[in-house]
VMD Tcl script that builds the backbone (N, CA, C; Angstrom):
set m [mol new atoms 324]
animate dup $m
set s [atomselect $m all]
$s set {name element resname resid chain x y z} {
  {N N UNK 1 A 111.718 97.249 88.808}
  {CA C UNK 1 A 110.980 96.293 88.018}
  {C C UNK 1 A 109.811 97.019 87.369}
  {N N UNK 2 A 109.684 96.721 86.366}
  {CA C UNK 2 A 108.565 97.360 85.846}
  {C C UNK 2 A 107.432 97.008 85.922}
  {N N UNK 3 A 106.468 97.486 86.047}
  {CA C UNK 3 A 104.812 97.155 86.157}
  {C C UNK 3 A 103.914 96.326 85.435}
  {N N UNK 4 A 105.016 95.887 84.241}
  {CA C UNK 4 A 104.041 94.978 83.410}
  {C C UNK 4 A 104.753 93.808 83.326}
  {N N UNK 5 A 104.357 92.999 83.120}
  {CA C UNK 5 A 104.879 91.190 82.955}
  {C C UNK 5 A 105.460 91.360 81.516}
  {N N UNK 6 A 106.936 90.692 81.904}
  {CA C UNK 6 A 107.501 90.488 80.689}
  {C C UNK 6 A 107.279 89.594 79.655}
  {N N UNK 7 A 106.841 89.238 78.638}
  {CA C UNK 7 A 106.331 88.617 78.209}
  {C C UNK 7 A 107.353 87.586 77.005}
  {N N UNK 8 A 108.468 88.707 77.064}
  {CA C UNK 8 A 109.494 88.068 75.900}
  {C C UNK 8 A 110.752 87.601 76.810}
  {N N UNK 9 A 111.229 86.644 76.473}
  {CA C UNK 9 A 112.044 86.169 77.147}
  {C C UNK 9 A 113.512 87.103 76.724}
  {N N UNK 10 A 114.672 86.813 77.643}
  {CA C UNK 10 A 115.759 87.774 77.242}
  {C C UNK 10 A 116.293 86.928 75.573}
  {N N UNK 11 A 116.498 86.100 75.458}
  {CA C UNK 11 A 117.033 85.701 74.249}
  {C C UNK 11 A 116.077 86.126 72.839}
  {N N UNK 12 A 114.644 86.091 73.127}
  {CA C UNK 12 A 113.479 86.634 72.614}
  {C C UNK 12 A 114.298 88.067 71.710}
  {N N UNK 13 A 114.608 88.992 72.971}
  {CA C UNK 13 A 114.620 90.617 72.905}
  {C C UNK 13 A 116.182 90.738 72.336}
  {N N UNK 14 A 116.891 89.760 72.874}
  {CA C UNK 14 A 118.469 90.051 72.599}
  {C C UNK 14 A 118.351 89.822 70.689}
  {N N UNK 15 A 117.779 88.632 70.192}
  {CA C UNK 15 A 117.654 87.806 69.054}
  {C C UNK 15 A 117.192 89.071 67.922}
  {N N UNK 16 A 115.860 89.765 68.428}
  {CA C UNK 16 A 115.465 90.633 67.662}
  {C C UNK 16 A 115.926 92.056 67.699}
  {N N UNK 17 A 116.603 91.918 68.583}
  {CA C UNK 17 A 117.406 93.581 68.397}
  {C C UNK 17 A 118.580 93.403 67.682}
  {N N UNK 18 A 119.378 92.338 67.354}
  {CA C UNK 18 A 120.422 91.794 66.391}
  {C C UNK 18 A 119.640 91.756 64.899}
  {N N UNK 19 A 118.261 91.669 64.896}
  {CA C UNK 19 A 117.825 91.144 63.645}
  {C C UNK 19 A 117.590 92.640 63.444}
  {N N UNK 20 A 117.155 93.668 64.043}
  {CA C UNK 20 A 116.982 94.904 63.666}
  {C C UNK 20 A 118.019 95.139 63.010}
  {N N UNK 21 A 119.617 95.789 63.872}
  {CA C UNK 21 A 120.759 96.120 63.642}
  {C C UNK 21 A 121.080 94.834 62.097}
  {N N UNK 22 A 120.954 94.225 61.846}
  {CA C UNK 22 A 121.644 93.440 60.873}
  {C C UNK 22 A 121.122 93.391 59.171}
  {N N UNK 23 A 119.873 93.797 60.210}
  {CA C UNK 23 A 118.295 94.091 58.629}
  {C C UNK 23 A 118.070 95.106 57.954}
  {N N UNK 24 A 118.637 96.311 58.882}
  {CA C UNK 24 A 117.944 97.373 58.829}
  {C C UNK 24 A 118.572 98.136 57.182}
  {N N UNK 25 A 119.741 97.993 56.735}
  {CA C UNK 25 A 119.652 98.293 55.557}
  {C C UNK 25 A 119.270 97.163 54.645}
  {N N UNK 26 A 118.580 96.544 54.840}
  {CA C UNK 26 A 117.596 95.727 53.632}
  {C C UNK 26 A 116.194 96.520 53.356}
  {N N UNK 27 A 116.241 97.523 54.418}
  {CA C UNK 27 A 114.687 98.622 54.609}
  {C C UNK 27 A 115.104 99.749 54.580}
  {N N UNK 28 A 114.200 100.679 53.883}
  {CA C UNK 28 A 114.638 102.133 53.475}
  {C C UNK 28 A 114.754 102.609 54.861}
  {N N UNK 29 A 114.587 102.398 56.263}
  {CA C UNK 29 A 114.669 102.883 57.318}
  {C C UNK 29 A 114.593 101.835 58.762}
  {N N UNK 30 A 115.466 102.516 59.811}
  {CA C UNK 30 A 115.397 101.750 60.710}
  {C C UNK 30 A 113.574 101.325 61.327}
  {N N UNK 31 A 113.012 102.402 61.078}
  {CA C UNK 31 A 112.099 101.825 61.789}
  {C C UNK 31 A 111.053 100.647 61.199}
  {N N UNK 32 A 110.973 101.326 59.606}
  {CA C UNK 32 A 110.849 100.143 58.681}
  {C C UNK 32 A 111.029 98.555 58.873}
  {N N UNK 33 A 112.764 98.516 59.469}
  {CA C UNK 33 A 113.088 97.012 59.795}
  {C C UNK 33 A 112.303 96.719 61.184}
  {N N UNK 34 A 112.449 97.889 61.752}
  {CA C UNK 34 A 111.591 97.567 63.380}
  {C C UNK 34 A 109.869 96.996 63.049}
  {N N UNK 35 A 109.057 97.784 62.156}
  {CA C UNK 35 A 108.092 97.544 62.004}
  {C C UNK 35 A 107.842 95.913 61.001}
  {N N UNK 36 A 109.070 95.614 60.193}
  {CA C UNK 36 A 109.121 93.911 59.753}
  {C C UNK 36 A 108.913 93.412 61.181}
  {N N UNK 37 A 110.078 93.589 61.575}
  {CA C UNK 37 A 110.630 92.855 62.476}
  {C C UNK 37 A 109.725 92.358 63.872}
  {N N UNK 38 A 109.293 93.164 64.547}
  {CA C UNK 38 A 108.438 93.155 65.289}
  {C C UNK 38 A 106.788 92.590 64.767}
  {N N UNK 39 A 106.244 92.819 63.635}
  {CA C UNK 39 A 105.274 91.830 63.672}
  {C C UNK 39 A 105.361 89.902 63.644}
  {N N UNK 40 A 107.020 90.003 63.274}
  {CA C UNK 40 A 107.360 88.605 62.891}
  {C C UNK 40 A 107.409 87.903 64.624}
  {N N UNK 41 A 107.466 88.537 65.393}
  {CA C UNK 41 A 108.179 88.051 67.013}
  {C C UNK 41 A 106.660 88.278 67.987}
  {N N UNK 42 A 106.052 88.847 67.222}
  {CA C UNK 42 A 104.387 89.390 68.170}
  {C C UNK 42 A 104.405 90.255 69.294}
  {N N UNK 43 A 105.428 91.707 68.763}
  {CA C UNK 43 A 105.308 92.920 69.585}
  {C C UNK 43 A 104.965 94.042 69.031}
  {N N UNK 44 A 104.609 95.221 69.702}
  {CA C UNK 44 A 104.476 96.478 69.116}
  {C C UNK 44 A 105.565 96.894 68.523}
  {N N UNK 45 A 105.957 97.529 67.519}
  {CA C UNK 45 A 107.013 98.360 67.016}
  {C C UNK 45 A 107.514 98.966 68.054}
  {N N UNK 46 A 107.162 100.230 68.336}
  {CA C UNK 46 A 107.560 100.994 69.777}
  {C C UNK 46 A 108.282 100.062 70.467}
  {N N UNK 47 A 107.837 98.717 71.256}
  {CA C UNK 47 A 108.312 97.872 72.014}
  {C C UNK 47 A 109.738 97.556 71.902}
  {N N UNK 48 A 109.654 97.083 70.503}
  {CA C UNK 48 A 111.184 96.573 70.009}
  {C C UNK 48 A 112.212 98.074 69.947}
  {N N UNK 49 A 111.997 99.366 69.551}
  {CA C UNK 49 A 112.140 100.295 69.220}
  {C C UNK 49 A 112.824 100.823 70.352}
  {N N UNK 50 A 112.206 100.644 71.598}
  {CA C UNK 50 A 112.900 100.591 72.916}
  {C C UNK 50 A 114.169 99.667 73.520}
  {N N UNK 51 A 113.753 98.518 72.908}
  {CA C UNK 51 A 114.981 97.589 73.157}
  {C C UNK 51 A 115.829 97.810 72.567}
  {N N UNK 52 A 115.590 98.220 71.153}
  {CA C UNK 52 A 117.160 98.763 70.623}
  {C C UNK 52 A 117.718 100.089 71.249}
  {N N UNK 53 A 116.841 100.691 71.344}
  {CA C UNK 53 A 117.647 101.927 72.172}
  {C C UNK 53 A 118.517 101.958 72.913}
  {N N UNK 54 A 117.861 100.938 74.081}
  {CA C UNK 54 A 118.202 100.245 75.364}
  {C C UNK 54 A 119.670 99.928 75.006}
  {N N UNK 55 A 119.975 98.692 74.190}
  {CA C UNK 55 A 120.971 98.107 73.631}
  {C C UNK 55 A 121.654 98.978 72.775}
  {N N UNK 56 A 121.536 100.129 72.509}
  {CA C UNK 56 A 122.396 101.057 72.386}
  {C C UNK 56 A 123.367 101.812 72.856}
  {N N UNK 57 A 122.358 101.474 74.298}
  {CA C UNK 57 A 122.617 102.386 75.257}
  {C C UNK 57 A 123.798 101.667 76.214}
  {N N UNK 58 A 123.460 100.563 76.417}
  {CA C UNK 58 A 124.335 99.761 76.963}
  {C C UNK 58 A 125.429 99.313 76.272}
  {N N UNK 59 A 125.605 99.467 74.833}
  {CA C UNK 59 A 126.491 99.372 73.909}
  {C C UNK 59 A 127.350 100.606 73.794}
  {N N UNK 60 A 127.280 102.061 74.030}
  {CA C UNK 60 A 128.046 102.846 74.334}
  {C C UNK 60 A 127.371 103.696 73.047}
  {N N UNK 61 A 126.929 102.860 72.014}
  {CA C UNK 61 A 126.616 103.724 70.921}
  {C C UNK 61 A 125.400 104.939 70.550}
  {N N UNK 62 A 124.659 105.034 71.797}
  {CA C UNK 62 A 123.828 105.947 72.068}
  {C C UNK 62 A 123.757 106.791 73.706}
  {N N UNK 63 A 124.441 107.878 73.394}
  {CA C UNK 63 A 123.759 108.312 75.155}
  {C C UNK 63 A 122.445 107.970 75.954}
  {N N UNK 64 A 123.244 107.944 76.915}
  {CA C UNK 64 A 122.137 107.486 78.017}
  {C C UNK 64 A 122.735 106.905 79.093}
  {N N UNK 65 A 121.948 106.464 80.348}
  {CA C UNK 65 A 122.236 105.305 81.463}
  {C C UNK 65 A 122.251 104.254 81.337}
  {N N UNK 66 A 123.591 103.731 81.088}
  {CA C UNK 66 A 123.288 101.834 80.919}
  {C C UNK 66 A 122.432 101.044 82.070}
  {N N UNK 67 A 122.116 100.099 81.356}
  {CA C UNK 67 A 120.696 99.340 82.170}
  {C C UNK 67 A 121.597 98.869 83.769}
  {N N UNK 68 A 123.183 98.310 83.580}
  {CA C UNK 68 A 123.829 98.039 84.741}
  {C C UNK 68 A 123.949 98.936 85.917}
  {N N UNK 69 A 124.057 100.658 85.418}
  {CA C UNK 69 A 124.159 101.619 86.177}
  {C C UNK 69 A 122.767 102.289 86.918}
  {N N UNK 70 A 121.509 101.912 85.638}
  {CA C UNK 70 A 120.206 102.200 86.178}
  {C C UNK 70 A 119.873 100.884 87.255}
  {N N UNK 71 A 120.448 100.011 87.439}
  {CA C UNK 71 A 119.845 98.481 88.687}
  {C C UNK 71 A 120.544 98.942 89.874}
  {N N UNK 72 A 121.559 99.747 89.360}
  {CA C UNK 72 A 122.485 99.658 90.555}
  {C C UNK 72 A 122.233 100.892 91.656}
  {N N UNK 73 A 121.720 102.140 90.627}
  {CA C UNK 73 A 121.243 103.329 91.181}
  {C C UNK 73 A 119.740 102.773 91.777}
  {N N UNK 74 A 118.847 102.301 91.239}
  {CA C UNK 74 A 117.968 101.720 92.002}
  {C C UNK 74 A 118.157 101.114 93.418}
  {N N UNK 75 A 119.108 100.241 93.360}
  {CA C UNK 75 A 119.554 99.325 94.461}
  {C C UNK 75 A 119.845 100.452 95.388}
  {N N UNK 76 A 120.485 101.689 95.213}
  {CA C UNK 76 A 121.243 102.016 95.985}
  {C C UNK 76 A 119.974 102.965 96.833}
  {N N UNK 77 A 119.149 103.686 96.259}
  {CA C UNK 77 A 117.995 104.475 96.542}
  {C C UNK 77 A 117.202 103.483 97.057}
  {N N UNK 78 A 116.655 102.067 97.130}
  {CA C UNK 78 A 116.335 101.461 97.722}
  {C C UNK 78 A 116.818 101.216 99.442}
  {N N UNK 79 A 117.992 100.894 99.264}
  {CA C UNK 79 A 118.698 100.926 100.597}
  {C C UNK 79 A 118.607 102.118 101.633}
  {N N UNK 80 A 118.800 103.375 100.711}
  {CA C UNK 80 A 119.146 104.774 101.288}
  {C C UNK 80 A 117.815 104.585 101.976}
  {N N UNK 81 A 116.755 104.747 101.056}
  {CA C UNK 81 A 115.427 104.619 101.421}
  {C C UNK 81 A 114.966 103.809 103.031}
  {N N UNK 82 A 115.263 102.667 102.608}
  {CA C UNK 82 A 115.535 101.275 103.621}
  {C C UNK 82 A 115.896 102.099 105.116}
  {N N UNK 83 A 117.851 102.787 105.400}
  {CA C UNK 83 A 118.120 103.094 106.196}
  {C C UNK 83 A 117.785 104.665 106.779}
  {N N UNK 84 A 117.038 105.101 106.002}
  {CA C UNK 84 A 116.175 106.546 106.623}
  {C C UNK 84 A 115.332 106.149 107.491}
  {N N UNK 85 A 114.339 104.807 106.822}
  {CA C UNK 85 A 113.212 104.326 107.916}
  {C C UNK 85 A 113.734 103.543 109.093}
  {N N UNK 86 A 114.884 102.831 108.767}
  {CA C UNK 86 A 115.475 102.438 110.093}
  {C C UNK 86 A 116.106 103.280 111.100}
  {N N UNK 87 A 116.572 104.574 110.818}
  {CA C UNK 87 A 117.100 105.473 111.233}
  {C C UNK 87 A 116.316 106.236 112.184}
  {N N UNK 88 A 115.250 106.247 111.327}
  {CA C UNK 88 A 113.760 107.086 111.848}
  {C C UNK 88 A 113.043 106.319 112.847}
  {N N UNK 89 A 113.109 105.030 112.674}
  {CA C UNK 89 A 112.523 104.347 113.970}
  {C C UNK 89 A 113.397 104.084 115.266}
  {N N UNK 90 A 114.422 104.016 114.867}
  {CA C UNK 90 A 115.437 104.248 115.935}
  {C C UNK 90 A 115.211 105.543 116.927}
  {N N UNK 91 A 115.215 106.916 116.356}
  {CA C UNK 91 A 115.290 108.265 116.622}
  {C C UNK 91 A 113.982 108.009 117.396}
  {N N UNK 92 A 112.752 107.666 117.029}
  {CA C UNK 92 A 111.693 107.698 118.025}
  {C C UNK 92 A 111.759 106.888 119.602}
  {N N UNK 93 A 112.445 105.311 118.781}
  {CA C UNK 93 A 112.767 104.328 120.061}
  {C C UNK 93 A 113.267 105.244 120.959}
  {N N UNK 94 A 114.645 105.960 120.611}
  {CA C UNK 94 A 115.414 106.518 121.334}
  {C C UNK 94 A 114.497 107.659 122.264}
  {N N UNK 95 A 113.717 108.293 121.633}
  {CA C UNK 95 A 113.054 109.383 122.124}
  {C C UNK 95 A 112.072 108.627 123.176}
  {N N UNK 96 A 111.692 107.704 123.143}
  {CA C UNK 96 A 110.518 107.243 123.404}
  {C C UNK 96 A 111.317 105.946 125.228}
  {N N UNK 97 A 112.366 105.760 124.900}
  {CA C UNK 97 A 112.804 105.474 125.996}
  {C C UNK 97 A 113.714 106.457 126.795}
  {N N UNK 98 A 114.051 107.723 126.712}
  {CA C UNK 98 A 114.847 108.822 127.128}
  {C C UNK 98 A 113.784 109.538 127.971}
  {N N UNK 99 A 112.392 109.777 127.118}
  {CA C UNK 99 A 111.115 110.065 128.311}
  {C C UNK 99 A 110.956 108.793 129.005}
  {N N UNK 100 A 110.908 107.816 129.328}
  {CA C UNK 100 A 110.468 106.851 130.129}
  {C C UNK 100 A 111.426 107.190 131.338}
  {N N UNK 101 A 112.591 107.103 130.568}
  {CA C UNK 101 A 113.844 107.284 131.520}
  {C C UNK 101 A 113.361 108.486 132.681}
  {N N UNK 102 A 112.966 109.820 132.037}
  {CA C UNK 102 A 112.717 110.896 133.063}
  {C C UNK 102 A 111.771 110.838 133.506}
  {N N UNK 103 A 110.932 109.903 133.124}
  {CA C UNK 103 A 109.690 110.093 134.117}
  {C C UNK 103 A 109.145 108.827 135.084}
  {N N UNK 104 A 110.612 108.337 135.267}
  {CA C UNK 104 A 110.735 107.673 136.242}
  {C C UNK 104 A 111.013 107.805 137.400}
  {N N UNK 105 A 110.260 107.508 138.472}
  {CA C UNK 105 A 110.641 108.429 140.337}
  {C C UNK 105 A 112.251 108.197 139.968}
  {N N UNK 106 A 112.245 109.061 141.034}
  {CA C UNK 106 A 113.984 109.272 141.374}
  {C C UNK 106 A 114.378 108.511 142.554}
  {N N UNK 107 A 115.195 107.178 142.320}
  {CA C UNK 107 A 115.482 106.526 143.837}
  {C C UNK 107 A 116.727 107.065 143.950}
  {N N UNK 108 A 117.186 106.655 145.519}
  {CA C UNK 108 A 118.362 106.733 146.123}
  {C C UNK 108 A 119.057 105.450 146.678}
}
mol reanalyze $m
mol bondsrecalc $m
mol representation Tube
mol addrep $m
């Protein structure tokens, strides 16, 4: 998740990255339509500039990590993450009752 509050809703971002791709030869340049485009919706250029990328990216038509494969690699480094610390507290439990164990008198 990212660090800043989203502020545009998904139909918001989906709406204007179609209006980029559909505009953009009505403007001597893509970024041209980005820079219409984006003052009309109340974002930075850059901002929108990213979402199309994004949607490029997930469209096949630009290299990169699709956004499905970047949630999922997250998810998965989350977990890994997750079961190291469970792993690790285990390994101490374990350690930590194996001395109890030996330093307990010895009955018969």
């Amino acid at each position: 998740m990212s660090k800043t509050t989203n502020k545009f809703a998904p139909e918001v971002r989906t709406r204007a990255v179609r209006m980029v791709l559909d505009h953009e030869a009505d403007h001597p340049s893509r970024w041209a339509a980005i820079v219409s485009i984006s003052e009309k919706i109340g974002c930075v250029p850059q901002t929108l500039f990213e979402w199309v990328k994004k949607a490029e990216v997930d469209s096949g038509k630009r290299a990169g990590v699709p956004t499905e494969m970047a949630d999922r690699l997250k998810a998965l480094e989350r977990e890994n993450r997750e079961l190291r610390q469970a792993n690790e507290i285990l390994r101490k439990a374990s350690a930590y009752f194996a001395q109890a164990e030996l330093d307990r008198p010895f009955k018969r």
